[in-house]
C-alpha positions in Angstrom: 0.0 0.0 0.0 1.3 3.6 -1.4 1.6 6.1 2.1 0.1 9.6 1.0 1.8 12.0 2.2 0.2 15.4 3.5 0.8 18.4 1.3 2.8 21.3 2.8 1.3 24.5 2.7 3.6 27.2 1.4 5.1 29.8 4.1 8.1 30.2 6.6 9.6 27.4 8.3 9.9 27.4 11.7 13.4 25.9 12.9 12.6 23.7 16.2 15.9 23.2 19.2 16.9 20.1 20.1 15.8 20.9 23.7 12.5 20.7 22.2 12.4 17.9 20.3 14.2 15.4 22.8 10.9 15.1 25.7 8.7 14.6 22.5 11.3 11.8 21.1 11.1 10.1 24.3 7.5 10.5 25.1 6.7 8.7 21.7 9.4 5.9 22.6 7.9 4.9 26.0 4.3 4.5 24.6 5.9 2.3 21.7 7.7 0.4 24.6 4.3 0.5 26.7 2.0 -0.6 23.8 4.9 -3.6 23.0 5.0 -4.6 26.9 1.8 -4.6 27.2 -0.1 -8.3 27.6 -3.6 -8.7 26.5 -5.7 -12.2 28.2 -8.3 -13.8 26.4 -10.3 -15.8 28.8 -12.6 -18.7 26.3 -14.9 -20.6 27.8 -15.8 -23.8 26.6 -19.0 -25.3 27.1 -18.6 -29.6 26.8 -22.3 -30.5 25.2 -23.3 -34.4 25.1 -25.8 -35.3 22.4 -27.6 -38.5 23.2 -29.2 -39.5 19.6 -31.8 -42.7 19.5 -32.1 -44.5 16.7 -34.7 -46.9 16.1 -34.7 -49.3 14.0 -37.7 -50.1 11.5 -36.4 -53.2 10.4 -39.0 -56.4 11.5 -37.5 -59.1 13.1 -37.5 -61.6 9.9 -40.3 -64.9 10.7 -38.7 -68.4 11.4 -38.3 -70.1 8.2 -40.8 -73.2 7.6 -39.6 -76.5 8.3 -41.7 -79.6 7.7 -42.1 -81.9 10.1 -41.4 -85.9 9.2 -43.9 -87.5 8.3 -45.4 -90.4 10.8 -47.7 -93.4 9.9 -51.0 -93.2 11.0 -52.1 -95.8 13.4 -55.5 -97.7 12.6 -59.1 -97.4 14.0 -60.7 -100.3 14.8 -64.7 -100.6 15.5 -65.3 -99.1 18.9 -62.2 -97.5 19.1 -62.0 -93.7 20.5 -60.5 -91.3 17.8 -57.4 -90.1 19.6 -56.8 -86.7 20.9 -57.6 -83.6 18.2 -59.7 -86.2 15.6 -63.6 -86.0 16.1 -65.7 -88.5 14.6 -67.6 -86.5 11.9 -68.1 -85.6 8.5 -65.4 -84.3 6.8 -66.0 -80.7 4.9 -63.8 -81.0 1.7 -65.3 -84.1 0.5 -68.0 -86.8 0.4 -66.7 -90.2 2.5 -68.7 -93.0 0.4 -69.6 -94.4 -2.6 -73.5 -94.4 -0.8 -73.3 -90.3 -0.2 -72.9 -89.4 -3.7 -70.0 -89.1 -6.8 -66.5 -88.2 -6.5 -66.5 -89.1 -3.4 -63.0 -90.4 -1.1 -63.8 -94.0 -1.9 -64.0 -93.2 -5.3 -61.1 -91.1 -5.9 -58.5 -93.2 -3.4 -60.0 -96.6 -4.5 -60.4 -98.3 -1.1 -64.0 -98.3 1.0 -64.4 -96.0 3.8 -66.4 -97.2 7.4 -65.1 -94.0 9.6 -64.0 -90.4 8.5 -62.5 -87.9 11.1 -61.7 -84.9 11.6 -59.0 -83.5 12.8 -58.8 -80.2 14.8 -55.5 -79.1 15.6 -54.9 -77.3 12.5 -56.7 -74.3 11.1 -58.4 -75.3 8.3 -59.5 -78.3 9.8 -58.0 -81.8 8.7 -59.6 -85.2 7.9 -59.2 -88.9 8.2 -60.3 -91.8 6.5 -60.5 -95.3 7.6 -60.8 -98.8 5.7 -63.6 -100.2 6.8 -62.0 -104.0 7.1 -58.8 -105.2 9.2 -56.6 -104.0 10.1 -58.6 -100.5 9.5 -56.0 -98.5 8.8 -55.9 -94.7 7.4 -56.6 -95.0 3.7 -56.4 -91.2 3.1 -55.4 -88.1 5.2 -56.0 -84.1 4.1 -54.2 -81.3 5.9 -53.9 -77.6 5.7 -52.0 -75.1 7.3 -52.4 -71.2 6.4 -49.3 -68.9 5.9 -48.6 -65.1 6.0 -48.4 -65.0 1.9 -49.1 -66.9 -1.1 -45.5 -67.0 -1.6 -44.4 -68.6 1.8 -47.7 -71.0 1.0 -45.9 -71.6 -2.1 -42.0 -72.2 -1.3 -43.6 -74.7 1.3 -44.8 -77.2 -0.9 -41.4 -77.3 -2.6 -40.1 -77.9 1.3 -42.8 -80.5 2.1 -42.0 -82.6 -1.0 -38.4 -82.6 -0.5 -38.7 -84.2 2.5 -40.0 -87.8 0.7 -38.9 -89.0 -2.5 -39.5 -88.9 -6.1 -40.4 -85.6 -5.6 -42.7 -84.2 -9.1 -44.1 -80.5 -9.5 -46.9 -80.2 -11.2 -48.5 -77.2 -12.3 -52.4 -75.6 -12.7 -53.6 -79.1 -11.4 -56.6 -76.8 -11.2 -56.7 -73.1 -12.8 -54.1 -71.1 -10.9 -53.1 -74.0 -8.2 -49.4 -75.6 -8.2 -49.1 -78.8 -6.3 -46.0 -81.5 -5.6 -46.3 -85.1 -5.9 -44.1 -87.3 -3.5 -43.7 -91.0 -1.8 -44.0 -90.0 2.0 -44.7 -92.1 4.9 -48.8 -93.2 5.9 -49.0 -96.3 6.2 -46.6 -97.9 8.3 -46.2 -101.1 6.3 -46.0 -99.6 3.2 -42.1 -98.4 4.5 -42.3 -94.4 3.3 -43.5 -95.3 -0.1 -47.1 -93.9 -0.6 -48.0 -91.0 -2.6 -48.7 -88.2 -1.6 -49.8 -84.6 -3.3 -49.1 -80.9 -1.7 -50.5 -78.2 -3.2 -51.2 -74.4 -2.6 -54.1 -72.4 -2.6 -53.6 -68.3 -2.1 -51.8 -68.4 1.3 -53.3 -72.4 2.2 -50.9 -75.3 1.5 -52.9 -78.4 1.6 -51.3 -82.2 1.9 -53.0 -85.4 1.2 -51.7 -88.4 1.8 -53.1 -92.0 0.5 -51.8 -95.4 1.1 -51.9 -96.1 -2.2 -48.2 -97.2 -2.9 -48.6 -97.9 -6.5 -49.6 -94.9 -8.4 -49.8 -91.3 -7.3 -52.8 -90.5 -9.7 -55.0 -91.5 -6.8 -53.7 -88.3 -4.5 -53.8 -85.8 -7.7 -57.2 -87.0 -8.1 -58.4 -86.4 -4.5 -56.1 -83.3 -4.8 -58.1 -81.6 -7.8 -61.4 -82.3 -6.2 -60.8 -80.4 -2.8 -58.8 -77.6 -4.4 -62.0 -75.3 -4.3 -62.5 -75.7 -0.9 -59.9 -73.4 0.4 
Protein backbone atom coordinates (compact mmCIF):
# COMPACT_ATOMS: atom_id res chain seq x y z
CA UNK A 1 0.00 0.00 0.00
CA UNK A 2 1.34 3.65 -1.39
CA UNK A 3 1.55 6.12 2.12
CA UNK A 4 0.13 9.57 1.04
CA UNK A 5 1.83 12.01 2.20
CA UNK A 6 0.25 15.37 3.46
CA UNK A 7 0.82 18.36 1.30
CA UNK A 8 2.77 21.31 2.85
CA UNK A 9 1.30 24.54 2.72
CA UNK A 10 3.63 27.19 1.43
CA UNK A 11 5.06 29.83 4.13
CA UNK A 12 8.14 30.23 6.59
CA UNK A 13 9.56 27.39 8.25
CA UNK A 14 9.86 27.38 11.72
CA UNK A 15 13.35 25.90 12.90
CA UNK A 16 12.55 23.71 16.19
CA UNK A 17 15.94 23.22 19.19
CA UNK A 18 16.87 20.10 20.09
CA UNK A 19 15.79 20.89 23.70
CA UNK A 20 12.54 20.74 22.17
CA UNK A 21 12.42 17.87 20.33
CA UNK A 22 14.24 15.35 22.75
CA UNK A 23 10.88 15.09 25.68
CA UNK A 24 8.70 14.65 22.47
CA UNK A 25 11.30 11.85 21.12
CA UNK A 26 11.07 10.06 24.32
CA UNK A 27 7.45 10.46 25.13
CA UNK A 28 6.74 8.68 21.73
CA UNK A 29 9.40 5.89 22.64
CA UNK A 30 7.94 4.94 25.98
CA UNK A 31 4.26 4.46 24.65
CA UNK A 32 5.88 2.25 21.75
CA UNK A 33 7.75 0.42 24.61
CA UNK A 34 4.30 0.53 26.74
CA UNK A 35 1.97 -0.58 23.83
CA UNK A 36 4.91 -3.63 23.03
CA UNK A 37 5.03 -4.65 26.92
CA UNK A 38 1.79 -4.64 27.19
CA UNK A 39 -0.13 -8.28 27.65
CA UNK A 40 -3.61 -8.72 26.50
CA UNK A 41 -5.66 -12.19 28.20
CA UNK A 42 -8.33 -13.82 26.37
CA UNK A 43 -10.27 -15.78 28.79
CA UNK A 44 -12.61 -18.66 26.35
CA UNK A 45 -14.94 -20.58 27.82
CA UNK A 46 -15.84 -23.79 26.60
CA UNK A 47 -18.99 -25.32 27.09
CA UNK A 48 -18.58 -29.56 26.79
CA UNK A 49 -22.32 -30.51 25.24
CA UNK A 50 -23.29 -34.45 25.08
CA UNK A 51 -25.80 -35.31 22.45
CA UNK A 52 -27.56 -38.47 23.20
CA UNK A 53 -29.20 -39.48 19.60
CA UNK A 54 -31.79 -42.74 19.49
CA UNK A 55 -32.09 -44.49 16.70
CA UNK A 56 -34.72 -46.89 16.14
CA UNK A 57 -34.72 -49.32 13.96
CA UNK A 58 -37.74 -50.10 11.54
CA UNK A 59 -36.37 -53.22 10.42
CA UNK A 60 -38.97 -56.44 11.54
CA UNK A 61 -37.46 -59.13 13.15
CA UNK A 62 -37.49 -61.62 9.88
CA UNK A 63 -40.31 -64.86 10.72
CA UNK A 64 -38.71 -68.37 11.41
CA UNK A 65 -38.34 -70.07 8.16
CA UNK A 66 -40.76 -73.22 7.59
CA UNK A 67 -39.57 -76.47 8.34
CA UNK A 68 -41.75 -79.65 7.72
CA UNK A 69 -42.15 -81.90 10.09
CA UNK A 70 -41.36 -85.87 9.20
CA UNK A 71 -43.93 -87.51 8.25
CA UNK A 72 -45.42 -90.42 10.83
CA UNK A 73 -47.70 -93.38 9.93
CA UNK A 74 -51.01 -93.21 11.03
CA UNK A 75 -52.15 -95.79 13.39
CA UNK A 76 -55.47 -97.72 12.55
CA UNK A 77 -59.07 -97.43 14.01
CA UNK A 78 -60.69 -100.32 14.82
CA UNK A 79 -64.67 -100.64 15.52
CA UNK A 80 -65.31 -99.09 18.95
CA UNK A 81 -62.18 -97.51 19.08
CA UNK A 82 -61.96 -93.70 20.52
CA UNK A 83 -60.51 -91.32 17.77
CA UNK A 84 -57.45 -90.10 19.60
CA UNK A 85 -56.82 -86.66 20.89
CA UNK A 86 -57.60 -83.64 18.15
CA UNK A 87 -59.68 -86.15 15.63
CA UNK A 88 -63.63 -86.01 16.05
CA UNK A 89 -65.70 -88.48 14.60
CA UNK A 90 -67.62 -86.55 11.89
CA UNK A 91 -68.10 -85.65 8.52
CA UNK A 92 -65.42 -84.35 6.81
CA UNK A 93 -66.03 -80.74 4.91
CA UNK A 94 -63.79 -80.98 1.72
CA UNK A 95 -65.32 -84.14 0.51
CA UNK A 96 -67.96 -86.77 0.40
CA UNK A 97 -66.69 -90.19 2.52
CA UNK A 98 -68.66 -93.05 0.37
CA UNK A 99 -69.65 -94.37 -2.62
CA UNK A 100 -73.47 -94.35 -0.81
CA UNK A 101 -73.25 -90.33 -0.22
CA UNK A 102 -72.94 -89.37 -3.68
CA UNK A 103 -70.01 -89.14 -6.83
CA UNK A 104 -66.51 -88.21 -6.51
CA UNK A 105 -66.54 -89.14 -3.42
CA UNK A 106 -62.96 -90.36 -1.11
CA UNK A 107 -63.84 -93.99 -1.88
CA UNK A 108 -63.99 -93.18 -5.35
CA UNK A 109 -61.15 -91.08 -5.92
CA UNK A 110 -58.52 -93.20 -3.42
CA UNK A 111 -60.02 -96.58 -4.52
CA UNK A 112 -60.44 -98.31 -1.06
CA UNK A 113 -64.04 -98.30 0.97
CA UNK A 114 -64.43 -95.99 3.82
CA UNK A 115 -66.41 -97.22 7.40
CA UNK A 116 -65.15 -94.03 9.61
CA UNK A 117 -63.97 -90.44 8.49
CA UNK A 118 -62.52 -87.90 11.09
CA UNK A 119 -61.74 -84.86 11.59
CA UNK A 120 -58.97 -83.55 12.80
CA UNK A 121 -58.80 -80.24 14.76
CA UNK A 122 -55.49 -79.06 15.61
CA UNK A 123 -54.90 -77.31 12.52
CA UNK A 124 -56.67 -74.26 11.11
CA UNK A 125 -58.39 -75.34 8.30
CA UNK A 126 -59.54 -78.33 9.76
CA UNK A 127 -57.96 -81.75 8.67
CA UNK A 128 -59.55 -85.24 7.90
CA UNK A 129 -59.22 -88.88 8.19
CA UNK A 130 -60.25 -91.83 6.48
CA UNK A 131 -60.54 -95.34 7.58
CA UNK A 132 -60.76 -98.75 5.67
CA UNK A 133 -63.59 -100.17 6.75
CA UNK A 134 -61.96 -104.01 7.15
CA UNK A 135 -58.85 -105.15 9.19
CA UNK A 136 -56.62 -103.95 10.06
CA UNK A 137 -58.60 -100.55 9.52
CA UNK A 138 -56.02 -98.46 8.76
CA UNK A 139 -55.91 -94.72 7.38
CA UNK A 140 -56.63 -95.00 3.67
CA UNK A 141 -56.40 -91.16 3.08
CA UNK A 142 -55.41 -88.10 5.20
CA UNK A 143 -56.04 -84.09 4.06
CA UNK A 144 -54.24 -81.30 5.93
CA UNK A 145 -53.88 -77.62 5.68
CA UNK A 146 -52.05 -75.10 7.29
CA UNK A 147 -52.45 -71.24 6.41
CA UNK A 148 -49.28 -68.86 5.86
CA UNK A 149 -48.58 -65.13 5.98
CA UNK A 150 -48.36 -64.98 1.93
CA UNK A 151 -49.08 -66.93 -1.10
CA UNK A 152 -45.53 -67.02 -1.59
CA UNK A 153 -44.42 -68.57 1.78
CA UNK A 154 -47.74 -71.03 1.02
CA UNK A 155 -45.92 -71.63 -2.06
CA UNK A 156 -42.04 -72.22 -1.30
CA UNK A 157 -43.64 -74.69 1.34
CA UNK A 158 -44.77 -77.19 -0.94
CA UNK A 159 -41.44 -77.33 -2.56
CA UNK A 160 -40.10 -77.91 1.35
CA UNK A 161 -42.80 -80.55 2.12
CA UNK A 162 -42.00 -82.63 -0.96
CA UNK A 163 -38.38 -82.63 -0.47
CA UNK A 164 -38.72 -84.15 2.53
CA UNK A 165 -39.96 -87.76 0.67
CA UNK A 166 -38.91 -89.02 -2.46
CA UNK A 167 -39.50 -88.86 -6.08
CA UNK A 168 -40.43 -85.61 -5.63
CA UNK A 169 -42.66 -84.20 -9.07
CA UNK A 170 -44.05 -80.50 -9.55
CA UNK A 171 -46.88 -80.18 -11.16
CA UNK A 172 -48.54 -77.22 -12.33
CA UNK A 173 -52.39 -75.58 -12.69
CA UNK A 174 -53.63 -79.09 -11.39
CA UNK A 175 -56.63 -76.85 -11.25
CA UNK A 176 -56.66 -73.15 -12.78
CA UNK A 177 -54.06 -71.05 -10.89
CA UNK A 178 -53.06 -74.04 -8.23
CA UNK A 179 -49.42 -75.60 -8.22
CA UNK A 180 -49.08 -78.83 -6.29
CA UNK A 181 -45.96 -81.47 -5.56
CA UNK A 182 -46.31 -85.14 -5.86
CA UNK A 183 -44.10 -87.33 -3.46
CA UNK A 184 -43.66 -91.02 -1.76
CA UNK A 185 -43.96 -90.01 2.01
CA UNK A 186 -44.72 -92.13 4.91
CA UNK A 187 -48.76 -93.16 5.91
CA UNK A 188 -49.02 -96.32 6.17
CA UNK A 189 -46.65 -97.94 8.26
CA UNK A 190 -46.16 -101.10 6.30
CA UNK A 191 -45.96 -99.62 3.25
CA UNK A 192 -42.15 -98.42 4.50
CA UNK A 193 -42.29 -94.41 3.33
CA UNK A 194 -43.47 -95.30 -0.13
CA UNK A 195 -47.14 -93.92 -0.56
CA UNK A 196 -47.98 -91.00 -2.60
CA UNK A 197 -48.71 -88.24 -1.56
CA UNK A 198 -49.77 -84.64 -3.30
CA UNK A 199 -49.09 -80.91 -1.75
CA UNK A 200 -50.54 -78.23 -3.19
CA UNK A 201 -51.22 -74.36 -2.59
CA UNK A 202 -54.12 -72.42 -2.65
CA UNK A 203 -53.60 -68.28 -2.13
CA UNK A 204 -51.76 -68.42 1.26
CA UNK A 205 -53.33 -72.41 2.21
CA UNK A 206 -50.86 -75.31 1.54
CA UNK A 207 -52.87 -78.43 1.60
CA UNK A 208 -51.33 -82.23 1.86
CA UNK A 209 -53.00 -85.42 1.25
CA UNK A 210 -51.74 -88.36 1.78
CA UNK A 211 -53.08 -91.96 0.47
CA UNK A 212 -51.82 -95.41 1.08
CA UNK A 213 -51.92 -96.10 -2.18
CA UNK A 214 -48.24 -97.24 -2.90
CA UNK A 215 -48.57 -97.86 -6.47
CA UNK A 216 -49.56 -94.91 -8.39
CA UNK A 217 -49.82 -91.30 -7.31
CA UNK A 218 -52.80 -90.48 -9.68
CA UNK A 219 -55.03 -91.47 -6.82
CA UNK A 220 -53.65 -88.30 -4.46
CA UNK A 221 -53.78 -85.78 -7.71
CA UNK A 222 -57.16 -87.03 -8.05
CA UNK A 223 -58.39 -86.41 -4.54
CA UNK A 224 -56.09 -83.28 -4.85
CA UNK A 225 -58.07 -81.62 -7.77
CA UNK A 226 -61.44 -82.35 -6.16
CA UNK A 227 -60.84 -80.44 -2.78
CA UNK A 228 -58.82 -77.55 -4.35
CA UNK A 229 -62.00 -75.30 -4.31
CA UNK A 230 -62.50 -75.69 -0.87
CA UNK A 231 -59.91 -73.42 0.42
Amino acid sequence: MTATLPRQRPGRRHLRSPLVRRPLLLLVATLALAACTRSHTQVTTTRDTTVHNTVTSTRSTPRPAFVPKPATAVAPLTPGQSPSAGEVEKPCPYILSSFEQGPNSMADLEGDRVYRTTVLTATKPVGCRFYFWASPYEAISEITARTFPTSLEAHNAIVLTGQTGTQAEGRRDIVPGVDAVLFRTTFFGPDQARDWACVFAKGKIMVTVRTQRKDTSLNALLIAQAIAAKF
